[in-house]
N, C-alpha and C positions, 0 to 999 in steps of 0.2 A: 790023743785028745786034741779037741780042736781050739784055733785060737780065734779070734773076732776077725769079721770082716769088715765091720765100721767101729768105729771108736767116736766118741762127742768131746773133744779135744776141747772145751770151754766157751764164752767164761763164765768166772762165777761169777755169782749174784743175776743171773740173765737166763734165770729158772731153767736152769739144768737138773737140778733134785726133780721136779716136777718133770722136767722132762724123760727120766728115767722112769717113771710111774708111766706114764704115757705112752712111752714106747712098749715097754712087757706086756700092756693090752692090746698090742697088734699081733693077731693071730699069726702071722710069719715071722715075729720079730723074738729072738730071744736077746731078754739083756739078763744078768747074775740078778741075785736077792740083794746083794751087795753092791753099795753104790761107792763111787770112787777109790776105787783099787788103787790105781795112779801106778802102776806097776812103770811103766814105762818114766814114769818119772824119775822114781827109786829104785831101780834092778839093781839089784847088786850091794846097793848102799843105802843102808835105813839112815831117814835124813835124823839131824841131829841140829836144831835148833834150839837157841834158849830164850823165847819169846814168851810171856806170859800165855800158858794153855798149850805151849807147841807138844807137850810131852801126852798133851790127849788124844793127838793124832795116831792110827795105824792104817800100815800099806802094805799091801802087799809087794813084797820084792823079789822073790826067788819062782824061777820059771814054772818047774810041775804047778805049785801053788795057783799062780794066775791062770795054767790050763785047764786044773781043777773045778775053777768058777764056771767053765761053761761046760760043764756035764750036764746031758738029758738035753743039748743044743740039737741034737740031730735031726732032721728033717725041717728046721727051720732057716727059711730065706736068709734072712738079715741076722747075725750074730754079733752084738759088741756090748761095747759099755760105756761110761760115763766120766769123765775124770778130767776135772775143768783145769789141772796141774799139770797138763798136757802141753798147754797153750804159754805158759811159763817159762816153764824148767826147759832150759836150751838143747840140753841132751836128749828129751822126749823124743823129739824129731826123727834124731839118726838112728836112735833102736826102732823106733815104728817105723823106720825105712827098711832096718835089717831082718825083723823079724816079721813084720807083712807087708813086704813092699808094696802091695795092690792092695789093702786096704782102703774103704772110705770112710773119706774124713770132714764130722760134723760141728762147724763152728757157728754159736749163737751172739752175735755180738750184743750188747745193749750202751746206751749213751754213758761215754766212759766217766763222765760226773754223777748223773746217778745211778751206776755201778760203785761206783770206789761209795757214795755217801750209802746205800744200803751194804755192802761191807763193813765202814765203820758201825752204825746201828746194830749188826748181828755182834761186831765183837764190844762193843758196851753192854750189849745185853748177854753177852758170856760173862761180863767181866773181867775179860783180858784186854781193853782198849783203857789206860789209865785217863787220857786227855777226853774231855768234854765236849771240848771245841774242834770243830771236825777240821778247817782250815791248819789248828797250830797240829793237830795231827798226824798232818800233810805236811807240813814244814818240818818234822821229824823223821820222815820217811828215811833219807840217808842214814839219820846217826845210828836208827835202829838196825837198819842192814848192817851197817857199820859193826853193830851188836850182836850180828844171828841172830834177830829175829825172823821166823820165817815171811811167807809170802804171803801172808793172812795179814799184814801191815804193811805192803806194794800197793796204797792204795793208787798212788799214781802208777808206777810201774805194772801193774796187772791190767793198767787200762790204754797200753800204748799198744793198740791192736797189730798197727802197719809193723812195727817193730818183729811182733810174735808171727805173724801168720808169714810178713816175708822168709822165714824158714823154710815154712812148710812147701810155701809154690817154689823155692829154690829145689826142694827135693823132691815134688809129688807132681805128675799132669794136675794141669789145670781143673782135667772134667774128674779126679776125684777128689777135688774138694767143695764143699757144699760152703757157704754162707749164706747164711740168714738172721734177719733181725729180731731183735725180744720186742718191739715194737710191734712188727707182725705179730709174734706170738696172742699179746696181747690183743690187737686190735682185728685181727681177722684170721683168727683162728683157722677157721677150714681152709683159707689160700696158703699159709702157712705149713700147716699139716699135709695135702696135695703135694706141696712140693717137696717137702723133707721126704717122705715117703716113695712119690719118683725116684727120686736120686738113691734110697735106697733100695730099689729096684722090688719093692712090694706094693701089693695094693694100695693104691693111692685111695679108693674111696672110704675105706678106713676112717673112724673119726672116734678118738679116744673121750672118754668121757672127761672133761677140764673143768666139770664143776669142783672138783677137788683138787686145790692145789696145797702146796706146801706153805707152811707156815712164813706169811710176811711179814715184815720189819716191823717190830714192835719192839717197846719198852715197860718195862715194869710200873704199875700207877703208884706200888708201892713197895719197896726194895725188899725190904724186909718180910714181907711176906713170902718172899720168893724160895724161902729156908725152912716154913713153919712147919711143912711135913717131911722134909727131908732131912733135918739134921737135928740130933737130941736138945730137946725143950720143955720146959713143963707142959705149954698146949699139945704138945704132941704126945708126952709123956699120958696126961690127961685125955686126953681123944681115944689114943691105945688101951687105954683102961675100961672106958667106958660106951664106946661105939665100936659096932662089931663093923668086919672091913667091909663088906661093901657100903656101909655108908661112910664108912672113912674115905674108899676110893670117892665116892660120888662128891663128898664135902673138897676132894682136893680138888679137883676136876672143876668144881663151880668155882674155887675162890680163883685159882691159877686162870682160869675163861674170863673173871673181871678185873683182875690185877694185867692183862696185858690190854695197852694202849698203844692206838698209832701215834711215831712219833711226829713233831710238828716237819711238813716239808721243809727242803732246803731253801732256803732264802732264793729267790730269781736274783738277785745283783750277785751272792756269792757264790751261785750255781754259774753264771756268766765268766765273774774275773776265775772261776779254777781253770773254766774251761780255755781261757781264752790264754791263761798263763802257762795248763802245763799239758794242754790237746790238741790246739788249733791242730799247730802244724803237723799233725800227726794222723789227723782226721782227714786234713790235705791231700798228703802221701797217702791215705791206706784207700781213697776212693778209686782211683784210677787201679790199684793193685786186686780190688776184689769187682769193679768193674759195678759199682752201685750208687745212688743219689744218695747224700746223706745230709743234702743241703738242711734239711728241719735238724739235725743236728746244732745247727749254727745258731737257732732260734733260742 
């Protein structure tokens, strides 16, 4: 069975879900049903964090298994997957060295302040982020490593690029690693898409449908609601009795569609002091390393 020949080594929140949807619509491209295997992160060792919500994660870890995922890959160009804990996990590296050394390798940067802040917003809206305030969140980041919390609470640490990707060019040619920006993603799609597609060595003129993307950072308008068809209640008890399911389905579906809200952006002065306290220098070092301007970074 076959193993990838590119992998999308992160990061998160820098629409990698989305990009996994995107990719499976390229006629050459196979990627799994299954998004984030992180195989390469956890071979061997199923991780074992006690972070609120860590125990909802699974990975694949054991070899057949991950070769599994890419059955019915055959006759397609480009074979890989998605797994932004890639870019993290220190070890990731040297098994994607051992076991496809000639792999390429797709990293999507985004501005490592609003990365880490839509981070924090998805895990408030799981309910595993106890802290409100994103700054003291961030001033907790040690105690909680400190604690095994996993890397779903690195919200600085997951966004020190120059750190992560120096790995990668220690062990990989230059020309197989791809960088690009969620900026691009966002704001010129087709030049974005052209190039990611080159470097994968398929048709570049390709252009995936992006009116559908993955669900953005939102918040609940009312918390409580978030429960009323999912866990025993009288409304629910009362609904099941008396509305047959598909208007039940429809009725969840409408309330859940206006109970989520964007949250308010990050503050510009506080968005400024994280960046300037715990990225500058790191945005410093990672330009020269991936050979890109990232002066609007600064702004």
């Amino acid at each position: 069975m076959p193993l990838p020949n590119f992998l999308v080594i992160g990061a998160a929140k820098a629409g990698t879900t989305s990009l996994h949807r995107y990719l499976g619509g390229h006629p050459e491209v196979f990627v799994p049903s299954r998004g984030e295997p992180s195989f390469f992160a956890h071979e061997g060792e199923p991780p074992r964090f006690s972070g609120p919500g860590d125990e909802d994660w699974t990975f694949v870890t054991d070899l057949p298994r991950y070769r599994g995922l890419f059955d019915g890959s055959e006759g397609k160009v480009a074979v890989g997957e998605v797994s932004p804990r890639y870019l993290y996990f220190e070890r990731s590296c040297e098994r994607i060295k051992r076991h496809v050394p000639d792999v390429r390798l797709v990293a999507v940067l985004r501005h490592p302040v609003d990365r880490a802040y839509s981070h924090f917003l998805m895990n408030r809206d799981r309910r595993c982020e106890p802290e409100s305030d994103f700054r003291r969140a961030i001033e907790r980041e040690d105690e909680r490593a400190a604690l095994n919390w996993g890397w779903d609470w690195r919200y600085v640490g997951a966004g020190r690029y120059h750190e992560q990707l120096s790995r990668y060019y220690a062990l990989f040619d230059r020309d197989r690693i791809g960088v690009f920006l969620y900026d691009d993603l966002k704001d010129d799609p087709d030049g974005f898409f052209r190039a990611l597609f080159t470097f994968l060595g398929v048709d570049p003129a390709f252009r995936p449908d992006t009116a559908v993307r993955s669900r953005e950072a939102s918040l609940p308008r009312v918390p409580a609601l978030r429960t009323l068809f999912d866990r025993p209640n009288a409304a629910r008890t009362a609904l099941v009795r008396l509305a047959p399911r598909a208007l039940r389905k429809r009725a969840k579906a409408g309330v859940n569609a206006w109970n989520r809200v964007r949250p308010d952006p990050l503050p510009e002065e506080v968005r400024r002091e994280v960046f300037d306290r715990y990225f500058r220098r790191d945005v410093e070092r990672l330009e020269p390393l991936i050979r890109r301007d990232l002066s609007h970074w600064y702004d």
